[in-house]
C-alpha positions in Angstrom: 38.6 -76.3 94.7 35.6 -77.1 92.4 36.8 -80.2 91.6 36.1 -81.0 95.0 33.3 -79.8 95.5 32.3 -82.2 92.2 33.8 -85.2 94.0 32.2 -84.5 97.6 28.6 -83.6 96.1 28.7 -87.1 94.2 29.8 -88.5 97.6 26.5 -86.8 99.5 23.8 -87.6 96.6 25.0 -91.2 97.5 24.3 -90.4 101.1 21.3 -89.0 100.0 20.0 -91.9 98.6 20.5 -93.8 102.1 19.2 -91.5 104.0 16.2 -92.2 101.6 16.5 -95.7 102.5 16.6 -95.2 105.9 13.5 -92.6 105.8 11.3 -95.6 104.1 11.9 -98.0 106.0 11.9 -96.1 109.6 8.0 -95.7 109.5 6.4 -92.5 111.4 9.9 -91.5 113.6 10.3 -88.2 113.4 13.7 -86.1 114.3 13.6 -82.6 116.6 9.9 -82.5 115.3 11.2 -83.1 111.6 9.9 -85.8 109.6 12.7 -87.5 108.0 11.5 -87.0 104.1 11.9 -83.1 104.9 15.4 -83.4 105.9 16.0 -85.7 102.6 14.7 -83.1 100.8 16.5 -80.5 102.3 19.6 -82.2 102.3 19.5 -83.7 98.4 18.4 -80.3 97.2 21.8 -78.5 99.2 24.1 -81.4 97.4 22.2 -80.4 93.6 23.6 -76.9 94.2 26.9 -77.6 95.4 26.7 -80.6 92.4 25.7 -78.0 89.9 28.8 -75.4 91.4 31.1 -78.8 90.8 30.2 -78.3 87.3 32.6 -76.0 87.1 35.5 -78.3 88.2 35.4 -81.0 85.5 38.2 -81.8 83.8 38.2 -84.9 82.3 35.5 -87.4 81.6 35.2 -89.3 85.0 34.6 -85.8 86.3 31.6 -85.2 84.4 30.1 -88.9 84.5 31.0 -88.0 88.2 28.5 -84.3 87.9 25.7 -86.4 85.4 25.4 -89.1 88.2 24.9 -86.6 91.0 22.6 -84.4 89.1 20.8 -87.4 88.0 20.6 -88.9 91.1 19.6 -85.5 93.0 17.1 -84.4 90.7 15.1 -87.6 90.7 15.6 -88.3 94.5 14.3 -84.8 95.2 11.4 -85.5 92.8 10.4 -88.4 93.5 10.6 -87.5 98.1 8.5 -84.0 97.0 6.1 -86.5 95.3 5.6 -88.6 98.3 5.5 -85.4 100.6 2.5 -83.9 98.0 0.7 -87.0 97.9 1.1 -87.7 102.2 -0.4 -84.6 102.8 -3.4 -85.3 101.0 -3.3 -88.7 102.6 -2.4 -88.1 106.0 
């Protein structure tokens, strides 16, 4: 079970990073009132738990290159979106 978890939560920080991609470049549209960096955030911060419960799953090496990746890639995502969030407030 946790291995899947691992496998699906390296599958949705890749979606994450689109989604990123597709916040960017969408300029101001917003979603149900939402603007779309919220919902990157909220969604990239939901896949580092579930990445960090797929911790518990690994069981050979492509399984934890597999956990790095997504905690890598979730981490910094959600960083670097909180850092554009802080910084458009002040802006905006």
């Amino acid at each position: 079970m946790k291995e899947n978890i691992n496998i699906w939560s390296f599958i949705c920080s890749i979606i994450c990073v689109f989604l990123f991609y597709t916040a960017s470049t969408s300029g101001s549209i917003t979603v149900i009132g939402i603007h779309p960096f919220y919902l990157t955030l909220s969604f990239t911060l939901i896949t580092f738990v579930f990445g960090v419960i797929g911790f518990g799953g690994i069981q050979d090496w492509k399984g934890m290159t597999r956990s790095i990746a997504t905690m890598m890639l979730t981490l910094g995502l959600s960083a670097y979106v909180t850092f554009i969030l802080f910084v458009g407030s002040f802006l905006g």
